[in-house]
C-alpha positions in Angstrom: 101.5 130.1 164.0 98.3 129.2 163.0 96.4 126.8 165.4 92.9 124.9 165.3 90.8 124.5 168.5 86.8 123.7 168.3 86.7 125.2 164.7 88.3 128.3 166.0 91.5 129.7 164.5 94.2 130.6 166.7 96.9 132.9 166.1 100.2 132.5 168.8 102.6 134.9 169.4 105.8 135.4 171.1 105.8 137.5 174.7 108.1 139.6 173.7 106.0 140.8 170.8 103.1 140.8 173.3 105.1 143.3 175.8 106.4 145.3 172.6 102.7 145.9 171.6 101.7 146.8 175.4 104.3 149.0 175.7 103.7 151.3 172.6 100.2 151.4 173.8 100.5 152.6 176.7 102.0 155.8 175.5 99.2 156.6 173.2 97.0 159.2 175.7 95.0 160.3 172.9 91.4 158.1 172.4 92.0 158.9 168.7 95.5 157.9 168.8 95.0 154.6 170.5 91.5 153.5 168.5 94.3 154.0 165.1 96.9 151.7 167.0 93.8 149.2 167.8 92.8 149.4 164.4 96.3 148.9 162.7 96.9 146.0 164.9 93.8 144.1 163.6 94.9 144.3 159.9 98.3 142.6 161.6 96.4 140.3 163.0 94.0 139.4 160.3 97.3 139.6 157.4 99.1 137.6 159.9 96.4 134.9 160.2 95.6 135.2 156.5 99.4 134.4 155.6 99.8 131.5 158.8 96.5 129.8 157.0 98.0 130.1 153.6 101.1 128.7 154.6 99.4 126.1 156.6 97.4 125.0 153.6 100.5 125.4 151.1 102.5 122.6 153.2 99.7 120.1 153.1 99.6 120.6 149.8 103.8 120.4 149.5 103.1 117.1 151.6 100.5 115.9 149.6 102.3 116.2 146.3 105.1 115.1 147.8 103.4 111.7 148.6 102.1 111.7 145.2 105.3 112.0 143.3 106.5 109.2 145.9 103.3 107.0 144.7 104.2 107.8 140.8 108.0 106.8 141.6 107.4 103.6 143.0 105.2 102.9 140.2 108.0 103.9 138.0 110.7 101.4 139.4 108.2 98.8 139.2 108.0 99.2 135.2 105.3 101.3 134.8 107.1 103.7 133.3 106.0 103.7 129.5 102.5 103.2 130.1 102.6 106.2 132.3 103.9 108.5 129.7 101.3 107.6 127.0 98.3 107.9 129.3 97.2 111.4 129.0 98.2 113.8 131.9 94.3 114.7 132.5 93.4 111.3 133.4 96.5 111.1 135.5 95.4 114.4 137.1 91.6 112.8 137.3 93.3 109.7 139.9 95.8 112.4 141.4 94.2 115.5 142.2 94.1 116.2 146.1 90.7 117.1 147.6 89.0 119.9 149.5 90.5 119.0 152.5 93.5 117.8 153.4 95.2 115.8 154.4 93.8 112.6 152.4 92.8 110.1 154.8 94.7 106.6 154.8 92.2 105.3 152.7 92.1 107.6 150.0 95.8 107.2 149.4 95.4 103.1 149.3 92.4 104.1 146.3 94.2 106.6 144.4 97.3 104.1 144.5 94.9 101.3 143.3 93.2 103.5 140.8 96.6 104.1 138.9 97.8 101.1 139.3 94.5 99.8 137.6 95.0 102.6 134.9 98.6 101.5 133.8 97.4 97.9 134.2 94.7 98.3 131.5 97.1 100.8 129.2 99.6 98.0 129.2 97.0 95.2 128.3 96.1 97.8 125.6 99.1 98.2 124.4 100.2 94.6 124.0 96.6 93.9 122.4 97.6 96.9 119.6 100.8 95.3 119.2 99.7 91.7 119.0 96.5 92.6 116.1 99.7 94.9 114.6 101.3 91.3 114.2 98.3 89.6 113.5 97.5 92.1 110.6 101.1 92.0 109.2 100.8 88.5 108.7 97.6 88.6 107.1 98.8 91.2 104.6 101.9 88.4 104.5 100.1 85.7 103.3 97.9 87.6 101.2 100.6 88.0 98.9 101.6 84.6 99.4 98.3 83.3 98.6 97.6 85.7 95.9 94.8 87.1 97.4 93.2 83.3 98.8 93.4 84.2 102.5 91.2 85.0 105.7 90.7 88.4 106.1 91.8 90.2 109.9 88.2 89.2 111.4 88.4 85.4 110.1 92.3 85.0 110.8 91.4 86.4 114.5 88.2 83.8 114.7 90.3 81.2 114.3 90.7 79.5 117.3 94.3 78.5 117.3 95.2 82.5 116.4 92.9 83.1 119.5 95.3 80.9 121.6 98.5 82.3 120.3 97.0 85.9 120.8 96.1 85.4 124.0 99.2 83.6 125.2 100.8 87.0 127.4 104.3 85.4 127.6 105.2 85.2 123.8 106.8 87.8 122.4 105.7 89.6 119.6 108.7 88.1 117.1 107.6 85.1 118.6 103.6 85.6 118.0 104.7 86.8 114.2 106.6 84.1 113.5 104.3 81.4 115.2 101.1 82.9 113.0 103.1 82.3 109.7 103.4 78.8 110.5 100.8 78.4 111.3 99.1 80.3 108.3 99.1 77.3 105.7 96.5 75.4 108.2 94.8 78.0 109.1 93.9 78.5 105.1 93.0 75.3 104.8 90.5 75.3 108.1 88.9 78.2 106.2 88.6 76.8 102.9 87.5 73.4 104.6 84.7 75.9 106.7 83.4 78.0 104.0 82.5 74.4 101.7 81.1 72.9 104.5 78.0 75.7 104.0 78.5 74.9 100.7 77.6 71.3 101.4 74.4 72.0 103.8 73.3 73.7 100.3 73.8 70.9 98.1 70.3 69.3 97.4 71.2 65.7 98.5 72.5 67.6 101.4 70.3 65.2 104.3 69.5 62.4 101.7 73.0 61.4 101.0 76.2 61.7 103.0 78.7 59.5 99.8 81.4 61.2 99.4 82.7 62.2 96.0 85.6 61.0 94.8 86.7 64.3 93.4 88.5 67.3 95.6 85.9 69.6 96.3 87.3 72.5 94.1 86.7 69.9 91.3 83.3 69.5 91.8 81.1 71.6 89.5 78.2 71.5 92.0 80.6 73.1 94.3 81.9 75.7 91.6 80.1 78.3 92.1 77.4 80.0 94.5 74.8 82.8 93.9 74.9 85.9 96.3 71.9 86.8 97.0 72.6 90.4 98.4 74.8 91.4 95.3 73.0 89.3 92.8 75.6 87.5 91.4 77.7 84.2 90.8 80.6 83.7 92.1 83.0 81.4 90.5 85.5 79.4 93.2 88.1 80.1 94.7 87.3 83.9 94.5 83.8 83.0 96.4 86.5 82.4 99.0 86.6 85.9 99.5 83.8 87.8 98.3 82.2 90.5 100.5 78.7 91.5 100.3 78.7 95.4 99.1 75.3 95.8 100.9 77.5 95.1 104.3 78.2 97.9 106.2 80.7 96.0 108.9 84.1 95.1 107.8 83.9 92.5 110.6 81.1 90.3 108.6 83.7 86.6 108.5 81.4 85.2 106.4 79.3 85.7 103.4 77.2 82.2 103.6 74.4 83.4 105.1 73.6 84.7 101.7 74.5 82.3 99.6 71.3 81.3 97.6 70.4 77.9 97.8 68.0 77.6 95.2 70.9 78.1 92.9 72.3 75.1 93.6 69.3 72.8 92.9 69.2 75.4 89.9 72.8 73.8 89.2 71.7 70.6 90.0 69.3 70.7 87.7 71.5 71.7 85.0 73.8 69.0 85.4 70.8 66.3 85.4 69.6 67.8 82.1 73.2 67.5 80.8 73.1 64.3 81.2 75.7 64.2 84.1 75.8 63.0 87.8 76.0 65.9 89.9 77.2 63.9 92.7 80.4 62.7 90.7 80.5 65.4 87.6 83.9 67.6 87.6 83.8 71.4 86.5 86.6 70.7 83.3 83.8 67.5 82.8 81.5 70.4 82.4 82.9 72.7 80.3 84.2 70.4 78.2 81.3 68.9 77.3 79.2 69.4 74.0 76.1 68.9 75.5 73.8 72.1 75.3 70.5 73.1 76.6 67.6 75.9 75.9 64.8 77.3 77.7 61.4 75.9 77.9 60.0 78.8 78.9 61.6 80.9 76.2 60.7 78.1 73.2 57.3 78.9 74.4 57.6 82.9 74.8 59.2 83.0 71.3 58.2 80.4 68.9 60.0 79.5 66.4 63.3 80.2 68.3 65.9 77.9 70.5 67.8 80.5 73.4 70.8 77.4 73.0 73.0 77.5 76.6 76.1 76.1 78.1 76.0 74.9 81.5 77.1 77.5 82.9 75.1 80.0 80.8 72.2 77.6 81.8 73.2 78.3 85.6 72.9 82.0 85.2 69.7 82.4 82.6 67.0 81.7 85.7 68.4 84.9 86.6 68.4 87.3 83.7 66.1 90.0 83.0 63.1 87.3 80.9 62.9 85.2 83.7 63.0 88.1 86.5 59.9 88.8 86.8 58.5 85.7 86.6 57.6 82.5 88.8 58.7 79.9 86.4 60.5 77.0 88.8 63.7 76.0 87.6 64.4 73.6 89.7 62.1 70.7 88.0 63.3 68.2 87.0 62.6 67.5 82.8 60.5 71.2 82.7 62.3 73.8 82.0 65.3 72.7 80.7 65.7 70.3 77.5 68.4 68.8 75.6 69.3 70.6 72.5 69.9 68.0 69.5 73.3 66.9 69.1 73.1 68.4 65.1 72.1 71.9 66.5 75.1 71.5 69.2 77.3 71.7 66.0 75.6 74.2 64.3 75.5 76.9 67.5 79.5 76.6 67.8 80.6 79.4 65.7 77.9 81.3 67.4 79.5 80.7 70.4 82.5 81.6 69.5 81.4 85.1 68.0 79.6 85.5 71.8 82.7 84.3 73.6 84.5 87.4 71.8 82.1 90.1 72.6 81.8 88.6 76.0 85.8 89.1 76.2 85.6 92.5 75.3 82.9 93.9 77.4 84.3 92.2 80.5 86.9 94.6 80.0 84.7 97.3 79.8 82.0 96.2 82.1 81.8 97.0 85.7 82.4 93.4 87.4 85.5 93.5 88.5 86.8 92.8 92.4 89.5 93.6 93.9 90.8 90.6 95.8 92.5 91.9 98.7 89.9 94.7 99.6 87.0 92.1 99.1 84.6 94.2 99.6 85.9 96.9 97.3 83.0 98.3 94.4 83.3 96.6 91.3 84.8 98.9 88.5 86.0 98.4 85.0 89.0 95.9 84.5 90.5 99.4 84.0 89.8 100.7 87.2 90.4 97.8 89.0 94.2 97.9 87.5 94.9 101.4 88.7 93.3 100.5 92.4 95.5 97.3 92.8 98.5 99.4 91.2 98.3 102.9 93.6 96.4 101.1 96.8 98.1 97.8 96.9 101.9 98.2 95.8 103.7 96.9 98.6 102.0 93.4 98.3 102.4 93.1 94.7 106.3 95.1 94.8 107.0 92.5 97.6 105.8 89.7 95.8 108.4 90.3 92.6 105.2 90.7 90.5 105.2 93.0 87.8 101.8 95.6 88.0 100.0 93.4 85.1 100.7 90.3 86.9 99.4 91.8 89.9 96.3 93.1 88.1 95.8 89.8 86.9 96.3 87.9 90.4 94.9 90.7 92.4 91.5 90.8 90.5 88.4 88.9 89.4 85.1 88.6 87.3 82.1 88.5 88.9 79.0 90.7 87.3 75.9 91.3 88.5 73.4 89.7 87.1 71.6 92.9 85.3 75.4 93.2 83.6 74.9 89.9 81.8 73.6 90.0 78.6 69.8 90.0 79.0 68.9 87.0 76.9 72.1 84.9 77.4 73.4 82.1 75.3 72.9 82.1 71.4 69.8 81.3 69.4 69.0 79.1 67.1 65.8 80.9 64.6 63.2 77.9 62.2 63.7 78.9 58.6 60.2 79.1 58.2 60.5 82.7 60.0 61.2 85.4 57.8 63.7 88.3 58.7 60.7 90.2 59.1 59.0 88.0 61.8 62.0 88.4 63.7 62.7 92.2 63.4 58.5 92.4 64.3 58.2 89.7 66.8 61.5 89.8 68.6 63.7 92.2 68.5 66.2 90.8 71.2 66.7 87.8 68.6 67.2 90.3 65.5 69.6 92.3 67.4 71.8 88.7 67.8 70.9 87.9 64.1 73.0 91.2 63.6 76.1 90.3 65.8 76.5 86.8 64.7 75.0 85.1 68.1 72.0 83.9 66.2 71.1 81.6 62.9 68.5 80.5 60.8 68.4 76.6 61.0 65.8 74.5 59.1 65.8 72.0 62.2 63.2 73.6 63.9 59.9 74.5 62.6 57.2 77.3 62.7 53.6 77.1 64.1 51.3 79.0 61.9 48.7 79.2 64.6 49.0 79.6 68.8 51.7 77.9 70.4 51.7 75.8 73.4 53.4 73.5 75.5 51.8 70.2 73.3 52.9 71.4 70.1 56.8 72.5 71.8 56.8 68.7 73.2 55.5 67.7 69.2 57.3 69.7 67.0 60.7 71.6 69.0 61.5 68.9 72.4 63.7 66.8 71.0 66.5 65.1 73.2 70.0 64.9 72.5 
């Protein structure tokens, strides 16, 4: 047996073996002889202590694991048990492994028992957390279908602060939490929608001048219609700005896309709406489009004389924007400037133009990559094409769960919203003074001749012709005249 006294090992042995080895020496004579039996008895020694060390250290270590697996069971019967089969056995093996020397010392078994404890603690609070966004995310994808597409996504739902409540509330279960969250889904929705137009307001230009409400629901508003992004460059129609993305975003947690919402867009709109003749505070969107009232470009009558550039409202909206106007610093936000009423005569005359516009329009949407997918948000716009084949391959379960058929889904699951270079460059139609000759337009502008060709321009004998340089006095004289 191996024994420890001042840092010195000592080996004990039995008398018997003592007088066995005195004996046998005593009959070695020989100096030889008994230096070999001296020798031979120090390996013993020296294997003996090697071996009595060894098995000294081998039952600390038997006791030491032993207390271990006693640690691990009690943490077993006290429900532990899952969390300590996922954690991974190195990090168990991290808490557990025993030290240099041993045995540990009363307070290193108190920390390694605290240390695991604290390990399954935090797998279980991980664990329940994974479940709980699992839920939060299935009813997300839920209501997605249910609101065709309308919906917060994961990192709005969570922000919300009732689903912050429910997800932090440990003693519901997670049929409980899932259930809860669809109730609860229809008001949450509506929170959203009711947060998102409330940035929409703080951009309205009578925003701090005027706090009247309108009498019309704010989805029927047509200065609350629409918003310009200023990070994709486009104009996004409601509800779908509801859930536009910004492409240039690189974190799927960005909530909300207000911050670049343009606000000189909507004094752009505001002007538009003046121009028409409308209150902006009161007008409706159907008000809008419905109306025969059209407008042209200022700017353009004076770039092009001779020549109306004839716009809806909502071609009005987007003109500021196109590729004549780009470059330039005209303001379109002044009131009576840049935008003027076209007569209502010429409003007849520019209908079947319209119509032959509203066709080719039609068929280059198709064709034309502004197309969103709804659910992904974020997802590059593609052909109406494209977009089809992505709802129909990535998105199946939501439509297939919904009952809807893959064009109804294509339909629900998708929307129009170009950028602005995808627009046509001149927008609207145009309206040419007879006393311009084919050949003035071919020379002089060729943007116009191309439209005489496809039936979005026409020779009128309304408007008239300056021989000589044009400027904004003879425009006011001889092409401003008000509806």
């Amino acid at each position: 047996m191996a024994r420890h006294r001042d840092g010195v090992t000592i080996i004990t042995v039995s008398v018997s073996e003592l007088n066995e080895v005195i004996e046998e020496l005593s009959l070695r004579t020989d100096p030889e002889s008994i230096q070999e039996f001296i020798s031979e008895r120090i390996r013993l020694v020296l294997e003996r202590t090697k071996f009595a060390l060894a098995c000294e250290q081998w039952g600390k270590r038997y006791k030491d694991e032993s207390r271990v697996r006693s640690v691990m069971q009690k943490l077993v019967k006290a429900g532990w048990a899952d969390e300590l089969d996922s954690i991974p056995r190195a990090a168990v093996m991290d808490i557990t492994r025993p030290p240099t020397k041993l045995p540990r010392s009363s307070k290193a078994w108190v920390t390694m028992e605290s240390n695991l404890t604290a390990i399954v603690s935090k797998k279980r609070a991980e664990d329940q957390l994974t479940a709980r966004e699992r839920t939060m995310r299935a009813v997300v994808d839920q209501c997605l279908t249910t609101f065709s597409g309308l919906f917060p996504r994961y990192a709005e739902f969570a922000d919300d602060e009732e689903v912050k409540r429910l997800l932090a509330d440990e003693k519901m279960t997670i049929p409980e939490l899932h259930a809860t969250l669809v109730g609860h889904a229809p008001q949450i929705r509506e929170r959203w929608d009711k947060e998102a137009r409330a940035k929409i307001d703080a951009l309205l230009p009578w925003a701090r001048q005027d706090t009247s409400v309108s009498e019309h629901a704010d989805s029927e508003l047509a200065m609350k219609s629409m918003v310009f992004c200023s990070l994709c460059h486009c104009i996004l129609q409601y509800p779908e700005f509801l859930v536009h993305r910004c492409t240039a975003a690189s974190d799927d947690l960005v909530s909300q896309p207000s911050a670049c919402w343009n606000k000189t867009f909507m004094e752009v709109v505001y002007q538009v709406i003046i121009a028409c003749g409308k209150d902006p505070k009161t007008t409706r969107v159907d008000d809008m489009d419905s109306s025969d009232a059209r407008l042209f470009c200022a700017c353009c009558a004076l770039q092009m004389p001779g020549v109306l550039t004839v716009l809806s409202w909502r071609d009005a909206v987007a003109h500021p924007y196109t590729v004549p106007h780009k470059s330039k610093l005209t303001d379109f936000t002044m009131q009576g400037i840049t935008w003027r009423r076209v007569s209502p005569e010429d409003c007849v005359a520019v209908k079947p133009l319209e119509d032959n516009m509203a066709q080719k329009n039609k068929d280059q949407r198709e064709v034309g990559a502004g197309w969103h997918c709804v659910i992904c948000a974020r997802w590059k716009p593609l052909s109406l094409s494209s977009i089809g084949n992505h709802v129909r391959f990535q998105h199946s379960p939501l439509w297939r769960a919904a009952g809807l058929t893959n064009l109804e889904a294509q339909r629900i699951y998708s929307y129009f919203a170009p950028s602005m270079e995808e627009v046509s460059t001149g927008g609207g139609v145009f309206l040419v003074s007879s006393d311009l000759t084919e050949g003035d337009i071919a020379a002089q502008f060729p943007k116009v001749n191309q439209a005489l060709q496809y039936g979005r321009a026409a020779f009128t004998q309304s408007l008239k012709a300056s021989p000589g340089s044009w400027n904004d006095e003879f425009l006011v004289n001889n092409m401003l005249r008000s509806g």
